[in-house]
N, C-alpha and C positions, 0 to 999 in steps of 0.2 A: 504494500500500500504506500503509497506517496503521501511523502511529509506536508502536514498542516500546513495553513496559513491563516492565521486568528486575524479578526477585524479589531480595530482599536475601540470603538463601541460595541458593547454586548448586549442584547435584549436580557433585560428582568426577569420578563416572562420565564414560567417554568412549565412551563401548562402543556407546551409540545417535545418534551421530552425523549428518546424514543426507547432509554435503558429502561430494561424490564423492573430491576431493582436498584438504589441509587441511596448515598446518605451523606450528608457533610456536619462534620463535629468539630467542636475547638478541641485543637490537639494537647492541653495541657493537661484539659481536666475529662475529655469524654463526652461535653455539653453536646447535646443534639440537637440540631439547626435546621436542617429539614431533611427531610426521609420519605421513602417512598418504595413501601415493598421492603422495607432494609433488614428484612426475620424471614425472609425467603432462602429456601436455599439452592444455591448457583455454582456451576463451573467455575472456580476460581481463575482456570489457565494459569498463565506465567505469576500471576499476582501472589501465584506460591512461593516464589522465592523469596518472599520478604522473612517470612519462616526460616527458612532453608539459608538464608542471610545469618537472620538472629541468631541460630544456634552456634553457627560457624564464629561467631564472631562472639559469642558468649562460653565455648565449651572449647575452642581450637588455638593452637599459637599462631598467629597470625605470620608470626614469621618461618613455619614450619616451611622444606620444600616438598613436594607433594607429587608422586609421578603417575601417570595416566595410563590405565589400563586397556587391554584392547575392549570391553566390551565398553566403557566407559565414550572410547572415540567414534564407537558403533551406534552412539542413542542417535535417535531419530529427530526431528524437529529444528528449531530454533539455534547455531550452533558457535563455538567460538573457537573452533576449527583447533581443537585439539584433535593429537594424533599419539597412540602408543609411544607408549618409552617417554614422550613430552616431559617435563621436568617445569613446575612455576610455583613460586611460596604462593601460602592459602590466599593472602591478601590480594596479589593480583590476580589469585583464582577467580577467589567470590567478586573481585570488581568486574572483573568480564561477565561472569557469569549475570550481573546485574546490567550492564550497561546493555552487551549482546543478546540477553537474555538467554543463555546457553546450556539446553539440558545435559550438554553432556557435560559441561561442568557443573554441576546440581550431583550427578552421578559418581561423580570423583569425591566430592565432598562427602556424599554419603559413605560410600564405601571408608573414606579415611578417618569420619568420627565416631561412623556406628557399625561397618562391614558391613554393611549391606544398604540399598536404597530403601525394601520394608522393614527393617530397625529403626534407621534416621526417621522416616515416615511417620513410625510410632512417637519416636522421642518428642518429634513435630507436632503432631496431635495434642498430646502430655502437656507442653508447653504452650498451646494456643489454650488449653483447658486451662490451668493456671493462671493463664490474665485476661480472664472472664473471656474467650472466645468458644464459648460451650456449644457455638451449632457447628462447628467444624470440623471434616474427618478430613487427613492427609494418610492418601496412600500412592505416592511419591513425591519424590524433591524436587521436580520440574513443574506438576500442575498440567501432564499431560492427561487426557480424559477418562474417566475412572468412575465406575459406577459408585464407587465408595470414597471418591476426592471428592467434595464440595466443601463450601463455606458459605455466609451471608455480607451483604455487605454492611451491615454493623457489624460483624466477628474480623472482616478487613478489615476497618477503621480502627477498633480494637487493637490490632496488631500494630497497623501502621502507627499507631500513636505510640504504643510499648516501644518501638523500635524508635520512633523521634526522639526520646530522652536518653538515646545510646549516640555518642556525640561521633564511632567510627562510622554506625550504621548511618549519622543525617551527611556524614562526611561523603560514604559510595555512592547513599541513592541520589545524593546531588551534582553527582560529578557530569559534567555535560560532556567530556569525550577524552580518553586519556590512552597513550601508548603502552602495550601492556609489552615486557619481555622476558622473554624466557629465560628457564636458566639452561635450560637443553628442549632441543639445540642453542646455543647461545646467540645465533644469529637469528634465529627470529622472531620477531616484534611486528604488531599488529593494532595499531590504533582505530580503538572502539568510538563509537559514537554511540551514546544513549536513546535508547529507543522513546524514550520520554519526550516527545515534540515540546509541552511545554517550557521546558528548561532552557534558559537563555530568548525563551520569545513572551511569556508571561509574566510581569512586575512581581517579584519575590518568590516567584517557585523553588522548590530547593527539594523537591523529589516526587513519584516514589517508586512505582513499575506501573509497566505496562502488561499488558495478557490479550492473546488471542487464540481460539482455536474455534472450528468450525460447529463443536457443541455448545461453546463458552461464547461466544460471537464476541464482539469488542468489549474488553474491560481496563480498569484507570484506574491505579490510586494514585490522587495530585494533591500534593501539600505545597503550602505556598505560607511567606510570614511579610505581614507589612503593620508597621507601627505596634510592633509587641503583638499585636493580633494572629497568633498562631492557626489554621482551616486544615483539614485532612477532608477531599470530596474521595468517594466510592462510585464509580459507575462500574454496572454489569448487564451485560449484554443487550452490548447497543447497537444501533446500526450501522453502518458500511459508512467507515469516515465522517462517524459523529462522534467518539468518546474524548476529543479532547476539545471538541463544541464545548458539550456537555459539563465537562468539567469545568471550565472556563468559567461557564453561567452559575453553576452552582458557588464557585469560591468568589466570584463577583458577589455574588447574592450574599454570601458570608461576612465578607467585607464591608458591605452596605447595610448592613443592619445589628451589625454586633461591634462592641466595643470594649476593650478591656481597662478596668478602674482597679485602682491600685488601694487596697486594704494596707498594708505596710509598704514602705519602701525599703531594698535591701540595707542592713547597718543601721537601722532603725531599732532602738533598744526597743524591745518589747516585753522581758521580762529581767526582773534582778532573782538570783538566784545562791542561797546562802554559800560560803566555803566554808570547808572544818578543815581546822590546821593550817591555815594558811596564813599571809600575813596582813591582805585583804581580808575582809569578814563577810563580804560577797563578788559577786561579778555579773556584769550586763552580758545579754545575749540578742543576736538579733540574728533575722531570718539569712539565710546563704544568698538568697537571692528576692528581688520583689515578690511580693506577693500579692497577684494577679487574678482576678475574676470577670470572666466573660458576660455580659449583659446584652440581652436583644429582648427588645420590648419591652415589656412590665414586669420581669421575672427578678427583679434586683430584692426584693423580699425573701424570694426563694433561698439566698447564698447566707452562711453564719459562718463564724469562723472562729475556730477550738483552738486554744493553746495549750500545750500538753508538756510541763517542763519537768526537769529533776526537780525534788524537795529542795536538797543540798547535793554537793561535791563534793571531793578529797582531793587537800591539795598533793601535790602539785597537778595543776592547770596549766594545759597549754590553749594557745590565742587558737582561735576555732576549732578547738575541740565541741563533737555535737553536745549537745547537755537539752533534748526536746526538739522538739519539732509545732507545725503551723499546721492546721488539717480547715480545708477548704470544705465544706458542706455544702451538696444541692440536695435541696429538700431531704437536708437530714442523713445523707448519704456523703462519703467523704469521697470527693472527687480529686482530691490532689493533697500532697504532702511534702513540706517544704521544711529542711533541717534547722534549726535552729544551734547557732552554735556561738561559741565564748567570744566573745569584745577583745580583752586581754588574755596575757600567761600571767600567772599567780604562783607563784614561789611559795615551796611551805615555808612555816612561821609560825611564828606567834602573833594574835592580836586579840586583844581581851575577848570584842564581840566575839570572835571567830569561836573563842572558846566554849564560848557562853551557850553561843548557835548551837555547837557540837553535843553539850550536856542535855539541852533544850530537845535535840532530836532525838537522842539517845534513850531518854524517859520513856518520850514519847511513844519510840517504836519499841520498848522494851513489855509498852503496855497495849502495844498493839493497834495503838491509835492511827496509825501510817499505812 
């Protein structure tokens, strides 16, 4: 299929749509913005390897070198023209493997962190089950078509948003085209270009894959960040040279009605927190980073937000050691969680309070009151 060409004005409209299933979320916290069919379950196609990514990048040494099996050069589909014997570390594996969209590198990976493609497959599964992606089965690492491969596209959005707070994972699926080289044969090198049209033609895009296959018809996950406003859109199975229409309209639509308001700013003291033994008798802590809530509409009642700190310390304290965390609430439900950690380092010591604090707590928890 030949490469897009977005118009610089987008229609609003959502109304002529042509994906069967589709959703767009703020990527920090899971907020849901608009959906359509998104608990349906669909042909994921290539949009598997966001999975098949994550793990590789969560369980593998990135700098491992990794060599290519014949049955591996053998997969069918989508390819990055690996060949037996081949020789490349995991990291320019899995980037090919993303950018090219490359089953038979999906198949190398599996075999190297699970021996097999229905092991990895499993692990895959396991792991979309753990961060809430429970209508998902993987039964392989490419997302070729499988009566037993599906997902939804909220359980996509799901993933892609797990994998946006993995700072190698926002680093591949953003990459818009890079020279990959081998380490065998040593002379050859192959500069990919990302299957993701969006990337370099959409204001703030910065991932996430692409997927096609003739059960799955066209599929998108596109995440895009403009003014702290982080969007993850999902489209599945759309029509012939419409899913990065589609997505366009959706993360416009994002954009246009949602805004992020800022509850703390990062280094913002937000809580004092006693020390025992030290030469301070407490210390400030404030959140790692801003602390951030998505708003569209009237829903700004919906968001509360829990602070959750130590009682007290033991010195010695180092400067941003965590000591609690910030938990974001939608309707009640913690949509996001933000470290909360030390101002200063505190040297032990003596200081009266400090001592005072230490007896203070000591009673306390000795009667159970803690």
């Amino acid at each position: 299929m030949g490469r897009t060409v977005f118009a610089e004005e987008t229609p609003q409209s959502l109304d002529d749509m042509t994906a069967t299933s589709m959703i767009l979320i703020e990527a920090s916290t899971g907020k849901v913005i608009y959906e359509k069919n998104a608990e349906s379950r669909q042909y994921p196609a290539s949009t598997t390897k966001m999975m098949t990514l994550l793990l590789a990048i969560e369980n593998g040494n990135l700098d491992d070198t990794i060599t290519v099996d014949a049955k591996a050069a053998a997969t069918e589909g989508s390819s990055m023209h690996l060949e037996t014997n081949d020789q490349l570390n995991l990291k320019d594996l899995v980037t090919g493997m993303m950018l090219a969209s490359g089953n038979d590198a999906t198949v190398v990976v599996a075999d190297y962190l699970a021996g097999s493609v229905k092991d990895y497959a499993a692990y895959m599964t396991e792991k979309a089950q753990t961060i809430g992606a429970t209508n998902t089965h993987f039964a392989n690492s490419s997302g070729l078509p499988d009566s037993d491969h599906y997902s939804t596209a909220h359980d996509l959005a799901r993933i892609a948003a797990y994998g946006y707070k993995n700072p190698v994972f926002r680093e591949i699926v953003g990459t818009k085209e890079k020279e990959i080289q081998w380490k065998v044969p040593p002379t050859k090198k192959i500069k990919f270009k990302n299957t993701n049209d969006l990337l370099g033609l959409y204001p703030g895009a910065n991932g996430m894959k692409t997927g096609y296959t003739e059960a799955a018809g066209e599929c998108l996950v596109a995440s895009a960040e403009r003014n702290g406003v982080n969007l993850i859109a999902v489209i599945m199975h759309a029509a012939d040279d419409k899913r990065f229409i589609e997505a366009t309209k959706l993360l416009d639509y994002g954009f246009n009605n949602l805004k992020m308001v800022r509850a703390f700013a990062k280094e913002e003291v937000v809580k004092n927190i006693r020390v025992h033994g030290g030469k301070t008798y407490q210390l400030t802590a404030h959140p790692k980073e801003d602390i951030l809530y998505p708003i569209s509409g009237d829903d700004r009642s919906r968001f509360s937000i829990n602070i959750k700190a130590d009682r007290y310390v033991n010195a010695p304290v180092q400067k941003d050691t965590v000591v609690g965390y910030v938990s974001i609430l939608y309707d009640g439900q913690e949509v996001n969680r933000i470290d909360l950690v030390a101002d200063d380092s505190i040297p032990s010591g003596f200081n009266f309070f400090s001592f005072c604090g230490g007896i203070y707590d000591g009673i306390f928890s000795l009667f159970g009151f803690f």
